[in-house]
C-alpha positions as CSV (number, residue, x, y, z in Angstrom):
1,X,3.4,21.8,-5.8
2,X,3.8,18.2,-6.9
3,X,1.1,19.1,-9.9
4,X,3.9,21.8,-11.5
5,X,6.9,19.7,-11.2
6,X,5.6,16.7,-12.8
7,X,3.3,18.5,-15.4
8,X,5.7,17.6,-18.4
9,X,5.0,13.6,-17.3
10,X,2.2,10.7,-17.1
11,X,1.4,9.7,-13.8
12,X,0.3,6.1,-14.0
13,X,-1.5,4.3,-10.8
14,X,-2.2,0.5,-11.1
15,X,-4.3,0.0,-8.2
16,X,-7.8,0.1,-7.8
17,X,-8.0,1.0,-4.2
18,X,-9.9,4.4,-3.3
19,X,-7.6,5.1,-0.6
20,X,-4.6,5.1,-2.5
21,X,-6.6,7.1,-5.6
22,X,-7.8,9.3,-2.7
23,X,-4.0,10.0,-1.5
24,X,-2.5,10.9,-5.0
25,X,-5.5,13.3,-4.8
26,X,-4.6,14.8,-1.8
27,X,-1.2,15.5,-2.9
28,X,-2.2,17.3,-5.6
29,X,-1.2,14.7,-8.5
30,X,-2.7,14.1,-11.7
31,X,-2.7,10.7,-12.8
32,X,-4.9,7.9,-14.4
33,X,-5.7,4.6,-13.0
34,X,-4.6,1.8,-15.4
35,X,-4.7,-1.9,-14.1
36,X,-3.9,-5.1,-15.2
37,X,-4.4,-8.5,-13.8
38,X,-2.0,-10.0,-11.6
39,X,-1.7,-13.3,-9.5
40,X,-0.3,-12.2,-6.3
41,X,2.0,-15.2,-5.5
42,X,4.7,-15.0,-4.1
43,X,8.2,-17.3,-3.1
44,X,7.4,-18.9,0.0
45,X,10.8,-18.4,1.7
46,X,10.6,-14.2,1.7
47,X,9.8,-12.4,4.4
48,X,8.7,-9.0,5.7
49,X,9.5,-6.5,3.6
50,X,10.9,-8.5,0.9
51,X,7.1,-10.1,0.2
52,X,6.1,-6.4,-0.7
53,X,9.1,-5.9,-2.5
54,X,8.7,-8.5,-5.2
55,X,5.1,-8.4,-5.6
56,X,5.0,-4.6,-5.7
57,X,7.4,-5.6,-9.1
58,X,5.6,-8.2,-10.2
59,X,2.6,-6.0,-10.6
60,X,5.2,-3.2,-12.3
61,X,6.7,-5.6,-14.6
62,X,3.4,-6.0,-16.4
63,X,3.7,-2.8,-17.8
64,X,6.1,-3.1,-20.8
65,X,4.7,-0.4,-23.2
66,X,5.4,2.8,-20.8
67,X,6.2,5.7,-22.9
68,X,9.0,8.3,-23.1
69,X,7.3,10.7,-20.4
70,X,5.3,8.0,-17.8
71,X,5.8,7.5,-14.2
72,X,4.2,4.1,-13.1
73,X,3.5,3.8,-9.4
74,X,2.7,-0.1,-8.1
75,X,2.4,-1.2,-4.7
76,X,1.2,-3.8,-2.2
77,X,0.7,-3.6,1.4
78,X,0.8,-6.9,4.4
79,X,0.5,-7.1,7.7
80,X,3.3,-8.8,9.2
81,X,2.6,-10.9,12.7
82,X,4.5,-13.5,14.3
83,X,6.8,-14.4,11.7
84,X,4.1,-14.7,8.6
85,X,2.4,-12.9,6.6
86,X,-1.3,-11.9,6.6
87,X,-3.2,-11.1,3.3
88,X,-6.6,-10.4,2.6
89,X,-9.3,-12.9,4.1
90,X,-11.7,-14.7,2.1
91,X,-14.7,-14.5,4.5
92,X,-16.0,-13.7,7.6
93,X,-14.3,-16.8,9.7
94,X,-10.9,-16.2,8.1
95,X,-11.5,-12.2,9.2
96,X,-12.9,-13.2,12.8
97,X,-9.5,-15.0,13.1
98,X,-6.9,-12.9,12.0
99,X,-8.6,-9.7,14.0
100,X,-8.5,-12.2,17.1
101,X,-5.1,-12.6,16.2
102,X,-4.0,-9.3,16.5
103,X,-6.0,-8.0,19.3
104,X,-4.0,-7.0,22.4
105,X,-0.7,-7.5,20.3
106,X,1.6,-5.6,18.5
107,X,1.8,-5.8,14.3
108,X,3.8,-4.2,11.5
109,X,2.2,-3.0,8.5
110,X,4.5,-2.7,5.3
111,X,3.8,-1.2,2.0
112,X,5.8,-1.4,-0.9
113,X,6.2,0.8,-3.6
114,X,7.9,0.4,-7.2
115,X,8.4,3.6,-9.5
116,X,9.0,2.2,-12.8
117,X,9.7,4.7,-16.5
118,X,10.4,3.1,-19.8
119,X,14.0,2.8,-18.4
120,X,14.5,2.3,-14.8
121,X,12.6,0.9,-12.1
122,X,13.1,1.7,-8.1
123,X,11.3,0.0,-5.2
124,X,10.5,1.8,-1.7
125,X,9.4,0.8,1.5
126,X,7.9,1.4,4.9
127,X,6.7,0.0,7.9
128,X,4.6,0.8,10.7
129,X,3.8,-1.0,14.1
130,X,0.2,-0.9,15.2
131,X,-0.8,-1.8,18.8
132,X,-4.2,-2.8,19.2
133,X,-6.2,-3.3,22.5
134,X,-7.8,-6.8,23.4
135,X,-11.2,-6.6,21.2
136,X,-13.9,-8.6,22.6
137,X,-15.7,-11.2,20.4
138,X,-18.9,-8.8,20.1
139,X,-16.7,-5.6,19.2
140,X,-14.6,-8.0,16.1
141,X,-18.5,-9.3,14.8
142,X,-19.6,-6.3,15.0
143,X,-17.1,-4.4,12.9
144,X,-17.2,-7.4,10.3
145,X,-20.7,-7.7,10.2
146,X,-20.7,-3.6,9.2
147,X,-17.5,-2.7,7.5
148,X,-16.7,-5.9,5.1
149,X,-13.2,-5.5,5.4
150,X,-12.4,-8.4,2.9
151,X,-10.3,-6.4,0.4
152,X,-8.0,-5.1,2.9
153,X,-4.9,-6.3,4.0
154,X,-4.7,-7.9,7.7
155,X,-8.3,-8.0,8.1
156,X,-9.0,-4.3,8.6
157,X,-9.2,-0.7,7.4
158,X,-7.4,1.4,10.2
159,X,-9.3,4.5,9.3
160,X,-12.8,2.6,10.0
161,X,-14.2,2.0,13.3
162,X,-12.0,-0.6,14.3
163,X,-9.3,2.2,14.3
164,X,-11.0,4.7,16.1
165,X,-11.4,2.4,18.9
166,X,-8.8,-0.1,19.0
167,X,-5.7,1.7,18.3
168,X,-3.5,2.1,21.4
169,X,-0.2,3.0,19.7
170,X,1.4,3.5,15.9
171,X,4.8,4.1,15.2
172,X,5.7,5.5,12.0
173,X,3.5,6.5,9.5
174,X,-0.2,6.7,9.5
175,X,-0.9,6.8,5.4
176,X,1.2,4.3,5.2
177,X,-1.1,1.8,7.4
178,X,-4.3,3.2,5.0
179,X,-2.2,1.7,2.1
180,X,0.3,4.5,0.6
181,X,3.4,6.0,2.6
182,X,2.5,9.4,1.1
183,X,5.7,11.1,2.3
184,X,7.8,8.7,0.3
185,X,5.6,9.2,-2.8
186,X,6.2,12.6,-2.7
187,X,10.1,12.7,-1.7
188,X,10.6,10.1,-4.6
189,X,8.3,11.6,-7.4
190,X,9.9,15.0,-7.2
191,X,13.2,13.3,-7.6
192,X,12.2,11.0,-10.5
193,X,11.1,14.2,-12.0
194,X,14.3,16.1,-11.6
195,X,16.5,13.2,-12.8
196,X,14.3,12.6,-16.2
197,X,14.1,16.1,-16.9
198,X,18.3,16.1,-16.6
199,X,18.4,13.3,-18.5
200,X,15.7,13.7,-21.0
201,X,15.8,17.8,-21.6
202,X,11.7,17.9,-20.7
């Protein structure tokens, strides 16, 4: 469905993750993957949702040659625990801690997401809490030792292994945890789409 409605436009997603190539996929859109290199920094005073916010925006505003007829999609995903926020982890130690951190708690994950066209931009959000049972040392070793999860956001990929066993409860959306809230990609796309072709005559 999605595929038909925006065939007259140029999907553009900067990200390099396989999940979130995997869910444009899934939904039936054709885009390309176009990146360019960012330094994720951010002001240290926001918080929560507003962190996603800005550097979902800071990765759009890169893009200053979009034509007439693309759609850019940029986004960024945290974990959010105890009042900060928690990235990617460098190594092994870093993961073994923030996984320890989160075990028999309750975290949010929030993913951000900026549409941006040669002449607008509009920034989404979403969050989901993720309660986790109280890993043991040997079942967090284990799942670093095997699964790497160094490029992921919070320490862990919550379709791996870790997921299967350790989730107790989620509230909200699932995709959105795996790094896209699909359902908001779709609702927003298909009214991008309808306001450029009112606008534009495509």
């Amino acid at each position: 469905m999605l595929q038909g409605k925006l065939r007259d436009f140029n999907i553009i997603l900067a990200s390099g993750s396989p999940r979130r190539q995997q869910f444009l996929n899934e939904l039936g859109i054709d885009f390309e993957v176009r990146l360019k290199p960012v330094e994720e920094i951010f002001p240290l005073e926001l918080e929560a949702s507003q962190i996603t916010d800005y550097l979902a925006e800071l990765k759009a505003a890169s893009f200053s040659d979009l034509k007439r007829n693309d759609i850019l999609i940029t986004s960024d995903t945290i974990v959010w625990h105890k009042g900060k926020a928690l990235g990617k982890p460098k190594d092994s130690i870093e993961a073994e801690k923030i996984l320890s951190s989160l075990s028999a708690e309750t975290h949010e994950v929030i993913t951000s997401v900026c549409f941006k066209t040669k002449k607008f931009s509009k920034t989404i959000n979403c969050s989901t809490f993720v309660t986790f049972k109280d890993f043991t040392e040997e079942e967090i070793q284990f799942y670093i030792d095997t699964f790497q999860p160094f490029d992921k956001a919070g320490g862990y990929g919550i379709q791996e292994w870790i997921g299967l066993i350790g989730i107790h409860r989620i509230e909200g959306s699932y995709p959105n945890v795996v790094g896209l809230p699909t359902h908001l990609i779709y609702e927003n796309l298909l009214q991008i789409a309808e306001d450029l072709k009112e606008k534009n005559n495509f």
